[in-house]
PDB file of N, CA, C, O and CB in Angstrom:
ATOM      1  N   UNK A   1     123.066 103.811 101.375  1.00  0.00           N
ATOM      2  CA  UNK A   1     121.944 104.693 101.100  1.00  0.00           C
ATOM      3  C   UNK A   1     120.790 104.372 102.057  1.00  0.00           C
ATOM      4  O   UNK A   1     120.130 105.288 102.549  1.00  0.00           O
ATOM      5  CB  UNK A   1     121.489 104.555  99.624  1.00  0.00           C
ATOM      6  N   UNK A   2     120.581 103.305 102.280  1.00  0.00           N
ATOM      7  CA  UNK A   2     119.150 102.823 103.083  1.00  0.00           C
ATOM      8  C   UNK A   2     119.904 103.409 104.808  1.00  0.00           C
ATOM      9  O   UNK A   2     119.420 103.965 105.794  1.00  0.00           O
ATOM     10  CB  UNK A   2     118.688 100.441 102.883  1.00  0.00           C
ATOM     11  N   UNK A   3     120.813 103.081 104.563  1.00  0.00           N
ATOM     12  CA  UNK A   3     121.349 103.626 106.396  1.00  0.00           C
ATOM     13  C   UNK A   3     120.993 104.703 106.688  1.00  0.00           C
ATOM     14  O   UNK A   3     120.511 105.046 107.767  1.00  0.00           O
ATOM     15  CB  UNK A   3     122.903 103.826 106.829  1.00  0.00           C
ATOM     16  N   UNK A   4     121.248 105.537 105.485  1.00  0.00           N
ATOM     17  CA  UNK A   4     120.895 107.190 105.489  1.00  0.00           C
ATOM     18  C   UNK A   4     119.582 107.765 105.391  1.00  0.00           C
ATOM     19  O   UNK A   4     119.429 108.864 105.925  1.00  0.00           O
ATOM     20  CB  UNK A   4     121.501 107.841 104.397  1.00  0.00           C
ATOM     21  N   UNK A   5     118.355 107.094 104.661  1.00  0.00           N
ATOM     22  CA  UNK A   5     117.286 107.090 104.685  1.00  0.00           C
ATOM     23  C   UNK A   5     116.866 106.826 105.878  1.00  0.00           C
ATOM     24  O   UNK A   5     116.211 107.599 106.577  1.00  0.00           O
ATOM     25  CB  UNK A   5     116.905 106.492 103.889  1.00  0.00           C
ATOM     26  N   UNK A   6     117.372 105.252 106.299  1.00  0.00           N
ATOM     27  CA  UNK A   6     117.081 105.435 108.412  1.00  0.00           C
ATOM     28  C   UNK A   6     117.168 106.377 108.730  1.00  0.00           C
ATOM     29  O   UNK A   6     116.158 107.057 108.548  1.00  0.00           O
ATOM     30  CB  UNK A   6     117.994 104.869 109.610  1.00  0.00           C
ATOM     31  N   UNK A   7     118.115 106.928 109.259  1.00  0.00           N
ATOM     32  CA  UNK A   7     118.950 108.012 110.167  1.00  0.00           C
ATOM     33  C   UNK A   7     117.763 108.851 110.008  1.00  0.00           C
ATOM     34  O   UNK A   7     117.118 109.150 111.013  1.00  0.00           O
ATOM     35  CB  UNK A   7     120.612 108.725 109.610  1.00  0.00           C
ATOM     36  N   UNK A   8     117.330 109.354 108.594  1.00  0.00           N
ATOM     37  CA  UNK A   8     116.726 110.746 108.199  1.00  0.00           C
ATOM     38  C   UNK A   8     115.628 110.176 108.463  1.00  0.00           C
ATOM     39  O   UNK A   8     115.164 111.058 109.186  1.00  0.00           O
ATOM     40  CB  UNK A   8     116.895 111.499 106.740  1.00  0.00           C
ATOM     41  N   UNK A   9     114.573 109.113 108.434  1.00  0.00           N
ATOM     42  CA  UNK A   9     113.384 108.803 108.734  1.00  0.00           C
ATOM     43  C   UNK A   9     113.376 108.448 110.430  1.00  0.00           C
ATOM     44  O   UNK A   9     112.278 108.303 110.969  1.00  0.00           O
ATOM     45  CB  UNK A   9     112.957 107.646 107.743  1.00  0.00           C
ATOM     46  N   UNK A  10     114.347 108.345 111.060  1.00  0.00           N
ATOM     47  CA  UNK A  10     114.333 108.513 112.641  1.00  0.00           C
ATOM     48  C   UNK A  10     114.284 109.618 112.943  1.00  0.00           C
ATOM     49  O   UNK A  10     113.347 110.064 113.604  1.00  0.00           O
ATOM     50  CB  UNK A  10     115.342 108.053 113.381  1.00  0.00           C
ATOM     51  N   UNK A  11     114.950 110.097 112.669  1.00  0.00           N
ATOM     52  CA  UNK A  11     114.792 111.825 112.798  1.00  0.00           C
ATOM     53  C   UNK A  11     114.060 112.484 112.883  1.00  0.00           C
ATOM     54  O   UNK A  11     113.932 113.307 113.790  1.00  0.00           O
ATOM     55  CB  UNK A  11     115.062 112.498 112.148  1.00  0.00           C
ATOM     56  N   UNK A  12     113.121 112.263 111.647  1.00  0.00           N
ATOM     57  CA  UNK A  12     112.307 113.027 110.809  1.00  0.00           C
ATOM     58  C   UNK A  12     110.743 112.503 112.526  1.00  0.00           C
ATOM     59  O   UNK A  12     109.936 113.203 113.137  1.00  0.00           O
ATOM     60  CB  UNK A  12     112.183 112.166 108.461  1.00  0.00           C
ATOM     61  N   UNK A  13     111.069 111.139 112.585  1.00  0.00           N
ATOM     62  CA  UNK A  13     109.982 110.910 113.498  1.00  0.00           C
ATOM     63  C   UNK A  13     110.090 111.249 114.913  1.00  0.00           C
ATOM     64  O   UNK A  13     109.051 111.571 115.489  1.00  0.00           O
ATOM     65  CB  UNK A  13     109.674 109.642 113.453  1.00  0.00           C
ATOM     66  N   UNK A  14     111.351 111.223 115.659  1.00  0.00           N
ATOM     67  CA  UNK A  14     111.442 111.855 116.879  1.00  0.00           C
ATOM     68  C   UNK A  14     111.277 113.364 116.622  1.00  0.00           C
ATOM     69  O   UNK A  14     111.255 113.899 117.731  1.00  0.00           O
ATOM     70  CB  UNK A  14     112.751 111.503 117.569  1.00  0.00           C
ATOM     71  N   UNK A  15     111.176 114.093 115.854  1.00  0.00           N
ATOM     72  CA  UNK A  15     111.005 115.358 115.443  1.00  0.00           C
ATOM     73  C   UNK A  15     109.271 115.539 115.753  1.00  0.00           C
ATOM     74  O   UNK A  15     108.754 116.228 116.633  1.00  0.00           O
ATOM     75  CB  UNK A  15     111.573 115.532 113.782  1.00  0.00           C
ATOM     76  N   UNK A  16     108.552 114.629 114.661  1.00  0.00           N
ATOM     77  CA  UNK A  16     107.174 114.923 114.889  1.00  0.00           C
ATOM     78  C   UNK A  16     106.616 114.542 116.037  1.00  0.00           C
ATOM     79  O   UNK A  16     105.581 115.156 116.296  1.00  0.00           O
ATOM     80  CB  UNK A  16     106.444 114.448 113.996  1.00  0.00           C
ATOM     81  N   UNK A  17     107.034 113.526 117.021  1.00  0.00           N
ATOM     82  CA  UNK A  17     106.371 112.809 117.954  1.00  0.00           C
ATOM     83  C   UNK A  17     106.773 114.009 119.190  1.00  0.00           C
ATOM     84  O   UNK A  17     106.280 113.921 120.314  1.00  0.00           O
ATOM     85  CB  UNK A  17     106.946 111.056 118.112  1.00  0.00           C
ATOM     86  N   UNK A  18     107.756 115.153 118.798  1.00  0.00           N
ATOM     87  CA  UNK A  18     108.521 116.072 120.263  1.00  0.00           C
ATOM     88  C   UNK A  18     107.182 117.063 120.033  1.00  0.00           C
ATOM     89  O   UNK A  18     106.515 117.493 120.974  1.00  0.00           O
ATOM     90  CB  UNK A  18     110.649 117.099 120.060  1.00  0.00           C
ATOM     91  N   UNK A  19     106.890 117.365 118.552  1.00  0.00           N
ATOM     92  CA  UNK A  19     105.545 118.362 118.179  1.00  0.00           C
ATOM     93  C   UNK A  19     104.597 118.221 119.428  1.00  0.00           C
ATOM     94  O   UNK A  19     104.471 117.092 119.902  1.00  0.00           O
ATOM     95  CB  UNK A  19     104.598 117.819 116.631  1.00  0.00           C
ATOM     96  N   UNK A  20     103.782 119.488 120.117  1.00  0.00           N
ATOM     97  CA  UNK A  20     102.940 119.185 121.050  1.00  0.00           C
ATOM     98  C   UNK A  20     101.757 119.208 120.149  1.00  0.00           C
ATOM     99  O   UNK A  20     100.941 118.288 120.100  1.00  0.00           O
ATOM    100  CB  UNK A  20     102.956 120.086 122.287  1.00  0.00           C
ATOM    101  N   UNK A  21     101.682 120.509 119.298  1.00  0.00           N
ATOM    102  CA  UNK A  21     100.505 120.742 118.744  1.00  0.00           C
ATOM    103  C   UNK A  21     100.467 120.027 117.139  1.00  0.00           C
ATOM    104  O   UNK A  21     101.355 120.329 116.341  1.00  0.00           O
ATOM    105  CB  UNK A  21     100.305 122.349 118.801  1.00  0.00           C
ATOM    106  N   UNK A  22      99.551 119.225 116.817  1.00  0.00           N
ATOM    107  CA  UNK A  22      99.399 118.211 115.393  1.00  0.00           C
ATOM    108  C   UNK A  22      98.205 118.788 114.439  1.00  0.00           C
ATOM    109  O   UNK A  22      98.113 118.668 113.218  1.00  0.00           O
ATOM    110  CB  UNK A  22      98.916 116.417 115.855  1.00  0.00           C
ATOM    111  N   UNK A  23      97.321 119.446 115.340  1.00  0.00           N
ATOM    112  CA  UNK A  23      96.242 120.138 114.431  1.00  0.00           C
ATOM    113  C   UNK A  23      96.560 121.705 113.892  1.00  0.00           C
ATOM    114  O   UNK A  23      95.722 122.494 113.455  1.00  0.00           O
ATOM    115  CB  UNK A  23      94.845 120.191 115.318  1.00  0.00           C
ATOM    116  N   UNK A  24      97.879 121.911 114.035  1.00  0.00           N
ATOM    117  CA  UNK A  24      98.316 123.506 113.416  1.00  0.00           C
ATOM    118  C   UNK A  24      98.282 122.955 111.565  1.00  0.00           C
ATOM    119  O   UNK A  24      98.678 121.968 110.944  1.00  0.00           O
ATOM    120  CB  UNK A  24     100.503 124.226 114.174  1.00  0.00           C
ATOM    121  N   UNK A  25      97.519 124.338 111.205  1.00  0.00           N
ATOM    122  CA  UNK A  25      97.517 124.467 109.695  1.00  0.00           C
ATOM    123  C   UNK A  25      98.871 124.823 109.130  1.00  0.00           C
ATOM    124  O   UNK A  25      99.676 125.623 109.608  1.00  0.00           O
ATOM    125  CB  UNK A  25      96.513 125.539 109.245  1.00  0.00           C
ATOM    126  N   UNK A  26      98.995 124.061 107.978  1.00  0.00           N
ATOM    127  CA  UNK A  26     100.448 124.614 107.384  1.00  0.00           C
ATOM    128  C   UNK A  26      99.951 125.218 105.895  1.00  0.00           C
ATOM    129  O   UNK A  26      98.942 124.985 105.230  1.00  0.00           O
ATOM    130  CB  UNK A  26     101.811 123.168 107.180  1.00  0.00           C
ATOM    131  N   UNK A  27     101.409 126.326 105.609  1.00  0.00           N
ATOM    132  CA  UNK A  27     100.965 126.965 104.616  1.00  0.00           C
ATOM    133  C   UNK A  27     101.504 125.784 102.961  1.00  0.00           C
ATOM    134  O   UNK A  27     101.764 124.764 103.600  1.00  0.00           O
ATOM    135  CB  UNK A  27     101.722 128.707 104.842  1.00  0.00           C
ATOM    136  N   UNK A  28     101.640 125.588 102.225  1.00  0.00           N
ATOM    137  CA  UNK A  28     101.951 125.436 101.019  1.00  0.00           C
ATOM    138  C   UNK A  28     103.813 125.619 101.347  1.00  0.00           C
ATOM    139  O   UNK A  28     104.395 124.547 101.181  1.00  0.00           O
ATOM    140  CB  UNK A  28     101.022 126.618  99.959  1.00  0.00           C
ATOM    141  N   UNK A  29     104.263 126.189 101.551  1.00  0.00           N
ATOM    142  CA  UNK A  29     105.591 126.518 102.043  1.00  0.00           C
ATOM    143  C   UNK A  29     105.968 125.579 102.603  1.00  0.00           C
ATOM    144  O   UNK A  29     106.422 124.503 102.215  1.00  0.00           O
ATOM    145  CB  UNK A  29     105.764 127.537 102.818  1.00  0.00           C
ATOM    146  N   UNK A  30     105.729 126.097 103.787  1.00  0.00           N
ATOM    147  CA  UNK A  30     106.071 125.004 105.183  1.00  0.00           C
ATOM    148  C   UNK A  30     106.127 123.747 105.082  1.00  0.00           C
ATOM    149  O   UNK A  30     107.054 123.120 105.595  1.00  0.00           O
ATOM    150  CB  UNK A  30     105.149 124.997 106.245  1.00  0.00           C
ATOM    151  N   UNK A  31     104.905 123.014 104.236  1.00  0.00           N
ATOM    152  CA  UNK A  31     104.176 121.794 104.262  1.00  0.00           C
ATOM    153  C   UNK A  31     105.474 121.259 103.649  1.00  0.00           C
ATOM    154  O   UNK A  31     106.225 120.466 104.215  1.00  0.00           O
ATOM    155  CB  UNK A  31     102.616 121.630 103.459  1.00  0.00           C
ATOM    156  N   UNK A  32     105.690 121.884 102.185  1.00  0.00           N
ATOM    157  CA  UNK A  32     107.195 121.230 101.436  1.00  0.00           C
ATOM    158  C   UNK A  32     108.223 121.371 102.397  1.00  0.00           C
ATOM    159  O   UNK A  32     109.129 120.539 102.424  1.00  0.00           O
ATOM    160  CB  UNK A  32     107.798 122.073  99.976  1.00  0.00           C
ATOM    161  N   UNK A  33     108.192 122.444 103.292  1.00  0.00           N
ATOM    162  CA  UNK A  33     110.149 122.523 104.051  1.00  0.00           C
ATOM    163  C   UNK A  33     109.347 120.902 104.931  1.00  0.00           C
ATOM    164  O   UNK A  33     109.572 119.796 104.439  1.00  0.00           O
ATOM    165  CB  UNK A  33     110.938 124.804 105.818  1.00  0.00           C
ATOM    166  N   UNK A  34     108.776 120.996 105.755  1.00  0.00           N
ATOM    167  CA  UNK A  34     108.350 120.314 106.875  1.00  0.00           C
ATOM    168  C   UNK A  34     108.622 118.557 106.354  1.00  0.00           C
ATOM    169  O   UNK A  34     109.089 117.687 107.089  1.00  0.00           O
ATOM    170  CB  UNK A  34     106.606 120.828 107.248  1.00  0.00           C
ATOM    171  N   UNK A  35     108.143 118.351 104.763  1.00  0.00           N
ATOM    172  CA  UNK A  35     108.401 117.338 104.357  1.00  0.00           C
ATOM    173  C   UNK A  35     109.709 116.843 103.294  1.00  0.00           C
ATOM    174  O   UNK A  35     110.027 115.757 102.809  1.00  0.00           O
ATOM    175  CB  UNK A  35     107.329 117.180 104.003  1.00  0.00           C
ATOM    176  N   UNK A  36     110.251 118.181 103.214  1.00  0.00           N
ATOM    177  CA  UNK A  36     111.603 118.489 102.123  1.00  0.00           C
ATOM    178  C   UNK A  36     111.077 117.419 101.024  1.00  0.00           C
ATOM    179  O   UNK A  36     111.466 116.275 100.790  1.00  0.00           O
ATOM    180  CB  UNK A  36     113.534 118.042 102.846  1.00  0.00           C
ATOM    181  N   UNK A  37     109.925 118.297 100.358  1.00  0.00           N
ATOM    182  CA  UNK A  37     110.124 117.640  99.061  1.00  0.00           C
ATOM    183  C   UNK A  37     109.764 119.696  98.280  1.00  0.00           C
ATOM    184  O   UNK A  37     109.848 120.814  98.788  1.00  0.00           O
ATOM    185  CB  UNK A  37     108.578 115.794  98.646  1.00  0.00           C
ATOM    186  N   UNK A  38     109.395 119.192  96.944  1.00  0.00           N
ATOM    187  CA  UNK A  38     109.524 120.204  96.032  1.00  0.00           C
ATOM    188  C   UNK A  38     107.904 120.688  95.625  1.00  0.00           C
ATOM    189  O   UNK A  38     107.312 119.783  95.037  1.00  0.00           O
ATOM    190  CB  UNK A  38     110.456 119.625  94.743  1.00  0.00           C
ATOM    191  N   UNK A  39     107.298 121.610  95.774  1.00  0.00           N
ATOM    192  CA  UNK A  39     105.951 122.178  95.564  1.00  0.00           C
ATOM    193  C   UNK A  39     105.320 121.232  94.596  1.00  0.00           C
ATOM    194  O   UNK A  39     104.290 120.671  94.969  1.00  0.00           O
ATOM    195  CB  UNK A  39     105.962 123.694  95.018  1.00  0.00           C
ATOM    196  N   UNK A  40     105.698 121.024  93.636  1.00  0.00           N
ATOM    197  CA  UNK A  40     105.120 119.824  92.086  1.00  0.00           C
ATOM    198  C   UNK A  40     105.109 118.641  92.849  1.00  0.00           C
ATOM    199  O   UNK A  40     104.627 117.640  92.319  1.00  0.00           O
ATOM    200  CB  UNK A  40     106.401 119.516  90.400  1.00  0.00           C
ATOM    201  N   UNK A  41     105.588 118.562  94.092  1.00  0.00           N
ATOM    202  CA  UNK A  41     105.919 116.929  94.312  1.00  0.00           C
ATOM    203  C   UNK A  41     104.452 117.301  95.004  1.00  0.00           C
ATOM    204  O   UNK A  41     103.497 116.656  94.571  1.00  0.00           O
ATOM    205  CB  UNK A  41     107.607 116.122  95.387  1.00  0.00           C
ATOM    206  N   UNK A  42     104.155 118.427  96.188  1.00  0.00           N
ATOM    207  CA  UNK A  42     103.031 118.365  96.740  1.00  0.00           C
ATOM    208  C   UNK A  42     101.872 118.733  96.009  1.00  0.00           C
ATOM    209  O   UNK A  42     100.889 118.065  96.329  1.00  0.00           O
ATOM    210  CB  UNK A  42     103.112 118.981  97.731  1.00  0.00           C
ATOM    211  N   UNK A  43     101.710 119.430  95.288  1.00  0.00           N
ATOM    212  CA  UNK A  43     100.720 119.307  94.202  1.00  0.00           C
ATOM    213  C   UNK A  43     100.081 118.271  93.679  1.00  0.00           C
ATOM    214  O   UNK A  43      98.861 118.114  93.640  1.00  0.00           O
ATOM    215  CB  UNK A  43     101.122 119.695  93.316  1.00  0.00           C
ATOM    216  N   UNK A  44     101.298 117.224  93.085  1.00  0.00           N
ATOM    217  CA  UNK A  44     100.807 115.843  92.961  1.00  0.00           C
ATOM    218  C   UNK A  44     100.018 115.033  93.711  1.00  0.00           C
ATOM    219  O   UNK A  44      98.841 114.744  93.492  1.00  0.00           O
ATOM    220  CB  UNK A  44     101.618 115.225  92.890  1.00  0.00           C
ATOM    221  N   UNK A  45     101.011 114.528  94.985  1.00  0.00           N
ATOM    222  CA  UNK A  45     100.091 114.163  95.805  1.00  0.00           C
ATOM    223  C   UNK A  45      98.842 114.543  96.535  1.00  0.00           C
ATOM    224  O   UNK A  45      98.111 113.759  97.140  1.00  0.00           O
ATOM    225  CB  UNK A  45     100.580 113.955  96.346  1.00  0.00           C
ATOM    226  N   UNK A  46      98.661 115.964  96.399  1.00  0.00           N
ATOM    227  CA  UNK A  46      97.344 116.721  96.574  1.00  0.00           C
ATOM    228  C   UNK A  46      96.054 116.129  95.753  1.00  0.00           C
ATOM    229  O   UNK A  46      94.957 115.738  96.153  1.00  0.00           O
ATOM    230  CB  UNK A  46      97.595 118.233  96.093  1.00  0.00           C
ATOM    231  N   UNK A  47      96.678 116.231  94.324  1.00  0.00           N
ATOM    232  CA  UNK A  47      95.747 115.766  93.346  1.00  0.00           C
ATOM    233  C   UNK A  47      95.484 114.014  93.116  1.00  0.00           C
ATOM    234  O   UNK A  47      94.560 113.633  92.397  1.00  0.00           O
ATOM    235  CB  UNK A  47      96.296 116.426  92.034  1.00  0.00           C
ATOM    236  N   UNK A  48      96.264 113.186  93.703  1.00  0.00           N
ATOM    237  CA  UNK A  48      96.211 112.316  93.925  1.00  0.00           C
ATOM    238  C   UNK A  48      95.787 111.290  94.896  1.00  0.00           C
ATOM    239  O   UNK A  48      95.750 110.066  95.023  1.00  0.00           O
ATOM    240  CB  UNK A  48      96.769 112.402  93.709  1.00  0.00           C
ATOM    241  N   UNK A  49      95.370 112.794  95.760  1.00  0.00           N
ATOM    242  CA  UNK A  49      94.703 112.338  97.206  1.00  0.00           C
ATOM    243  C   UNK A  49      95.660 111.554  98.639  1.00  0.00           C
ATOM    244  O   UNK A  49      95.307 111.229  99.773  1.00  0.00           O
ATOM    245  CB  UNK A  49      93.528 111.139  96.694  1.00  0.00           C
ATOM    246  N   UNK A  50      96.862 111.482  97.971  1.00  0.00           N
ATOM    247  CA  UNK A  50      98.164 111.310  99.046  1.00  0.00           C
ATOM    248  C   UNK A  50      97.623 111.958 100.124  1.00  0.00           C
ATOM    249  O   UNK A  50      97.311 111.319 101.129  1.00  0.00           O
ATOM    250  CB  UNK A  50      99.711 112.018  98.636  1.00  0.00           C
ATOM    251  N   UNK A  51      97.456 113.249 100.042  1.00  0.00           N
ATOM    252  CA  UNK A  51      97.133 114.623 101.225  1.00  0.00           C
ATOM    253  C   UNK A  51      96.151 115.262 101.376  1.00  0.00           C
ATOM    254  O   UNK A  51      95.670 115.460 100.261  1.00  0.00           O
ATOM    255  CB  UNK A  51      97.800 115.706 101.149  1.00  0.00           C
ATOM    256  N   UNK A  52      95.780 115.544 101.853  1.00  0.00           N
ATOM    257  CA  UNK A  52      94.354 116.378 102.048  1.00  0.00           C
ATOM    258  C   UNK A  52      94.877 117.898 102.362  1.00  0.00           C
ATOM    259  O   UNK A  52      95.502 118.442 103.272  1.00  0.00           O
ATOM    260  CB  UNK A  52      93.281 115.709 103.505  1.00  0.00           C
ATOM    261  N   UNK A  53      94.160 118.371 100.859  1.00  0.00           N
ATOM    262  CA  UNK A  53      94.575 120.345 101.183  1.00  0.00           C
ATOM    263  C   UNK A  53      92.723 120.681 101.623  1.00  0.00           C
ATOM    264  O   UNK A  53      91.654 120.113 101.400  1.00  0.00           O
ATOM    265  CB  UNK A  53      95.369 121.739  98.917  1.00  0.00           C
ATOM    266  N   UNK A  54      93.206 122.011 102.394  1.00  0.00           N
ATOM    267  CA  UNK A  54      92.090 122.772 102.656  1.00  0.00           C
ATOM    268  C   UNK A  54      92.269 124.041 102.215  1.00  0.00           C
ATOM    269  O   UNK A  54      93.069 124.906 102.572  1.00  0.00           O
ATOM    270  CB  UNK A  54      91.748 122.779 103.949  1.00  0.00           C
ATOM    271  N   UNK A  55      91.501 124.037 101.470  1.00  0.00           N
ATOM    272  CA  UNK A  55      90.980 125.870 100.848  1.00  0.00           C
ATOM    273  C   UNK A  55      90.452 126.864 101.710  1.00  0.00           C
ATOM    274  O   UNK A  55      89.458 126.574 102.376  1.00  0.00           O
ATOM    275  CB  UNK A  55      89.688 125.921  99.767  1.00  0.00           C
ATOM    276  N   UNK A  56      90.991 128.059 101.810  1.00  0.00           N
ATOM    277  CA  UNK A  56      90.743 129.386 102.010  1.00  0.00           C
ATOM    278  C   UNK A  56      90.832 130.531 101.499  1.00  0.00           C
ATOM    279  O   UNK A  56      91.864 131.194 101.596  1.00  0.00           O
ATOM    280  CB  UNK A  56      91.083 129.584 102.633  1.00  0.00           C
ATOM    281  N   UNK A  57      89.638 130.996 100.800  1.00  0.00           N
ATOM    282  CA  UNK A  57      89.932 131.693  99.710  1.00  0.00           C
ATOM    283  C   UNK A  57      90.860 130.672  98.448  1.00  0.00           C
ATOM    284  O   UNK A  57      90.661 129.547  97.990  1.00  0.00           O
ATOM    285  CB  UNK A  57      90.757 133.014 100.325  1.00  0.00           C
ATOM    286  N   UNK A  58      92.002 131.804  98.189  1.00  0.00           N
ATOM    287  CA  UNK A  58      92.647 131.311  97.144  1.00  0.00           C
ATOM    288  C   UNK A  58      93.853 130.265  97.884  1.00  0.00           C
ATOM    289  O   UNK A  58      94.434 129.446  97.173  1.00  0.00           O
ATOM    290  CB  UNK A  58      93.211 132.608  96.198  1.00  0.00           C
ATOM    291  N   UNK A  59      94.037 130.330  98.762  1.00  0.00           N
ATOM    292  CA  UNK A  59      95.247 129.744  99.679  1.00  0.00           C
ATOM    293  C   UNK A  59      94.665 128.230 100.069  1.00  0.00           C
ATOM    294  O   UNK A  59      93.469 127.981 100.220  1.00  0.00           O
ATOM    295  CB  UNK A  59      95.572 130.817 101.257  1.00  0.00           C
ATOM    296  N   UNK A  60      95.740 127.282 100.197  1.00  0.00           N
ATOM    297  CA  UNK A  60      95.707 125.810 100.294  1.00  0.00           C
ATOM    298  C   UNK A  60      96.610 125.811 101.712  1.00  0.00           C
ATOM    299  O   UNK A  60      97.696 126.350 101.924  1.00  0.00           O
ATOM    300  CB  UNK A  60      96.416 124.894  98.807  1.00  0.00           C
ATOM    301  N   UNK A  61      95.789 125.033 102.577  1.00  0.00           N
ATOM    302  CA  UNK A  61      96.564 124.494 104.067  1.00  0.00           C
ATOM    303  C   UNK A  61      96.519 123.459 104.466  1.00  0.00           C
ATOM    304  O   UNK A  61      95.402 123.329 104.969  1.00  0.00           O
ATOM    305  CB  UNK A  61      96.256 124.968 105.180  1.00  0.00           C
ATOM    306  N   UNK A  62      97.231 122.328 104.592  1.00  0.00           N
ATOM    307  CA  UNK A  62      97.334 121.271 105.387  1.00  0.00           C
ATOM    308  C   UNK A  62      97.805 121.290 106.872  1.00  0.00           C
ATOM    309  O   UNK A  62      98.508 122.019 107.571  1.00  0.00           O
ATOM    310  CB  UNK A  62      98.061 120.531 104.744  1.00  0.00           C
ATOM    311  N   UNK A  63      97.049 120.088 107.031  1.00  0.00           N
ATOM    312  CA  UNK A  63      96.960 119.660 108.497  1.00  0.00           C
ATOM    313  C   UNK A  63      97.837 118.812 108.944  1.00  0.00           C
ATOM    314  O   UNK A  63      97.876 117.635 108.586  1.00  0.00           O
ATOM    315  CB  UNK A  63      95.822 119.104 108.826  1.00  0.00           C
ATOM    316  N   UNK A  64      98.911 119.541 110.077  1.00  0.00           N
ATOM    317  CA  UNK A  64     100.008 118.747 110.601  1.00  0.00           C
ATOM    318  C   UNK A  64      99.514 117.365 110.349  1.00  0.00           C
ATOM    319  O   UNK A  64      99.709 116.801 109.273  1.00  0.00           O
ATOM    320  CB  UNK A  64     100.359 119.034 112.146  1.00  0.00           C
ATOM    321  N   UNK A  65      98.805 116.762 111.450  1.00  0.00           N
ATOM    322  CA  UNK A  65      97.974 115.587 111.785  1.00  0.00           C
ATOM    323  C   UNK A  65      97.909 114.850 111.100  1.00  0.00           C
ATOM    324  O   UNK A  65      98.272 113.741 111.492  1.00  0.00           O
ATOM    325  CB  UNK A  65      96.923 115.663 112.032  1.00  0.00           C
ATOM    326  N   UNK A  66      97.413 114.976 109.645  1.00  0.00           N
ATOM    327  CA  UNK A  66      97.054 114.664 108.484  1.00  0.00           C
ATOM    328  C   UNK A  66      97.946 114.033 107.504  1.00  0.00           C
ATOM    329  O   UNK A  66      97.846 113.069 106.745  1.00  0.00           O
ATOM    330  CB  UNK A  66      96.616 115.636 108.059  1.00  0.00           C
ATOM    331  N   UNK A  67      99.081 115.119 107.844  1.00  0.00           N
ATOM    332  CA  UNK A  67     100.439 114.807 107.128  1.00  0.00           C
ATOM    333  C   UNK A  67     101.211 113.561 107.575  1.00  0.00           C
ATOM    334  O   UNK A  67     101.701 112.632 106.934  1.00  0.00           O
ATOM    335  CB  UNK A  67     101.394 115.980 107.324  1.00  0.00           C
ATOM    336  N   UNK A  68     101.160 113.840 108.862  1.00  0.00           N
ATOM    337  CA  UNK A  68     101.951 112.521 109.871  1.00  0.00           C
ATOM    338  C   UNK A  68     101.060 111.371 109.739  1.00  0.00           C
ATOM    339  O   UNK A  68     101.688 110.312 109.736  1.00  0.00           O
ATOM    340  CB  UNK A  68     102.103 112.857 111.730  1.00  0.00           C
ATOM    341  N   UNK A  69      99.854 111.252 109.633  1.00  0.00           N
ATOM    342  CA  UNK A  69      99.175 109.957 109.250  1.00  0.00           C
ATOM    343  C   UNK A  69      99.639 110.137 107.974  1.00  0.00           C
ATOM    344  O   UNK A  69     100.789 109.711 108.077  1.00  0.00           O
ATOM    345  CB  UNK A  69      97.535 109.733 109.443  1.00  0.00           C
ATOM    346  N   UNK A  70      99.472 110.556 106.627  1.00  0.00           N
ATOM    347  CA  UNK A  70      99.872 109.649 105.376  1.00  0.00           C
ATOM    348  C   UNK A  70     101.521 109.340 105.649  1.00  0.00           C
ATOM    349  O   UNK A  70     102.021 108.261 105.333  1.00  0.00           O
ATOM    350  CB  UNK A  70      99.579 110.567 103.718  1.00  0.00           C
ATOM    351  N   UNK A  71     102.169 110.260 106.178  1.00  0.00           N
ATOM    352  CA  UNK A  71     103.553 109.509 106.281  1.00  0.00           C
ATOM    353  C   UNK A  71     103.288 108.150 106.999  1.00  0.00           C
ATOM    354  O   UNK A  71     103.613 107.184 106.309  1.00  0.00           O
ATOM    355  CB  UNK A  71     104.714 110.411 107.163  1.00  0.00           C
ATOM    356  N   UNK A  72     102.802 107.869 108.156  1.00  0.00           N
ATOM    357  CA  UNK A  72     102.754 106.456 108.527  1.00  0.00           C
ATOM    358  C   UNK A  72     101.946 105.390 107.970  1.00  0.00           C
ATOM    359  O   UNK A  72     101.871 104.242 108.408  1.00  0.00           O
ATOM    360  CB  UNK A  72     102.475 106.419 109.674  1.00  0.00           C
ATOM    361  N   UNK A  73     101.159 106.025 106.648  1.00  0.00           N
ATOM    362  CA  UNK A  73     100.677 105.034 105.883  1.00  0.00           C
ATOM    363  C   UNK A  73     101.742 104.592 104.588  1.00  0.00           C
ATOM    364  O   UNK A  73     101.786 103.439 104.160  1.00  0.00           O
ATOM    365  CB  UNK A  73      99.276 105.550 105.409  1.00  0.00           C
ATOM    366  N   UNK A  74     102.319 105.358 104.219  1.00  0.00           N
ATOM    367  CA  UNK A  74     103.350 105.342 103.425  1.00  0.00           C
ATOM    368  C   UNK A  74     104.636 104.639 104.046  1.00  0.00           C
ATOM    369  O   UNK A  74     105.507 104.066 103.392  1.00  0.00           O
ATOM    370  CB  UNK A  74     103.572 106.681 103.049  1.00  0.00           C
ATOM    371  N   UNK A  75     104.598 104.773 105.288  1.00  0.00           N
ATOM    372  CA  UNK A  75     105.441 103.756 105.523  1.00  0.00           C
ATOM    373  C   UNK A  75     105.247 102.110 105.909  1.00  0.00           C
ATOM    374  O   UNK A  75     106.157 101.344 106.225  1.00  0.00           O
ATOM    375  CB  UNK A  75     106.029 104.283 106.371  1.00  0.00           C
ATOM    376  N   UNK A  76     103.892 101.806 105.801  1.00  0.00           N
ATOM    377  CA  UNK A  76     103.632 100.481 105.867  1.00  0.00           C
ATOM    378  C   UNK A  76     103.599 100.002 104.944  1.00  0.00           C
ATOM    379  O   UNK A  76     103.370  98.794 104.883  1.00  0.00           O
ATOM    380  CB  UNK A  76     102.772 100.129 106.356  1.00  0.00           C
TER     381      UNK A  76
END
């Protein structure tokens, strides 16, 4: 299991580091495909301050940038 978690957390990081642009807004959608977890999972951590959402109007967007720093805090 941990081999496979490697593999997918190497991945997952040569993926973001190929990204040119880090300050593109993501929608609520995306943010879950981009991190394959489940909307309640990002909600949580929204409200928990894991992530930083930004409001527009009624719509919530995170910041590539933003995202990839709490992942590398989460991984220390």
């Amino acid at each position: 299991i941990a081999e496979g978690i490697n593999f997918k957390l190497s991945e997952l990081k040569n993926e973001l580091t190929s990204q040119k642009s880090n300050e593109d807004l993501m929608t609520r959608e995306e943010t879950c495909k981009f991190l394959s977890i489940d909307s309640s999972t990002l909600w949580t951590w929204t409200n928990k301050g894991k992530v930083k959402a930004y409001g527009i109007g009624a719509r919530r967007y995170y910041k590539r940038s933003e995202i990839l720093e709490s992942l590398k805090l989460l991984k220390n």
